[in-house]
Phi, psi and omega in degrees: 000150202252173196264168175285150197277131145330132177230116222250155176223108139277170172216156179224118221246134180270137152270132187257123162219155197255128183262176190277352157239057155098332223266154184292164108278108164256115183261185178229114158269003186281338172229079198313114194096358171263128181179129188237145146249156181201163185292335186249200201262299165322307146313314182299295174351280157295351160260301161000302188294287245272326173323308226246318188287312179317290186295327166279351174278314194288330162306291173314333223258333166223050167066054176238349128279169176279137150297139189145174163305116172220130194277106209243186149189122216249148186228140158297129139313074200267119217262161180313143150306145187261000200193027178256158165042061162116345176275168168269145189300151189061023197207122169306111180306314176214140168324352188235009172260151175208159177200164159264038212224101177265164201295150185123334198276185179240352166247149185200125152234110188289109171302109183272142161250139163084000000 
């Protein structure tokens, strides 16, 4: 009987930064050089993703990967909050804030979690 083909699975987590005339940044940093912009947070995303896919076919397409079925997923990262409630820029207010903007950037809107 013949075996089922192995499905190697990762995941690759984007960081969001924001500039200073609006526009989003998204990296990979797992994967050196993929980094898109875009005007809204969403736009970045989708390009970022579309990037990543791109760098990984062509990796495969010349045997720099294992060939076979792969499962990819892409996740935010989540970085300290740089800038809620009572903190100083760069310095986590509390353990349980997150955002996607890390300190240096000009905006942080904090996601409470857990």
């Amino acid at each position: 009987m013949p075996k089922a083909p192995t499905v190697s699975s990762f995941s690759l987590a984007i960081e969001y930064y924001r500039e200073e005339d609006g526009r989003w940044l998204a990296d990979i940093q797992a994967l050196p050089g993929v980094t898109a912009y875009g005007r809204t947070k969403k736009q970045a995303t989708a390009a970022v993703q579309a990037l990543a896919l791109r760098l990984i076919a062509d990796r495969l397409e010349h045997g720099e990967a294992v060939p076979g079925p792969m499962d990819v997923t892409f996740v935010a990262a989540s970085l300290p909050c740089c800038g809620s409630a009572g903190a100083s820029r760069g310095k986590a207010a509390r353990p349980t804030e997150y955002c996607d903007v890390p300190a240096g950037r000009t905006s942080c809107s904090p996601t409470m979690i857990g």
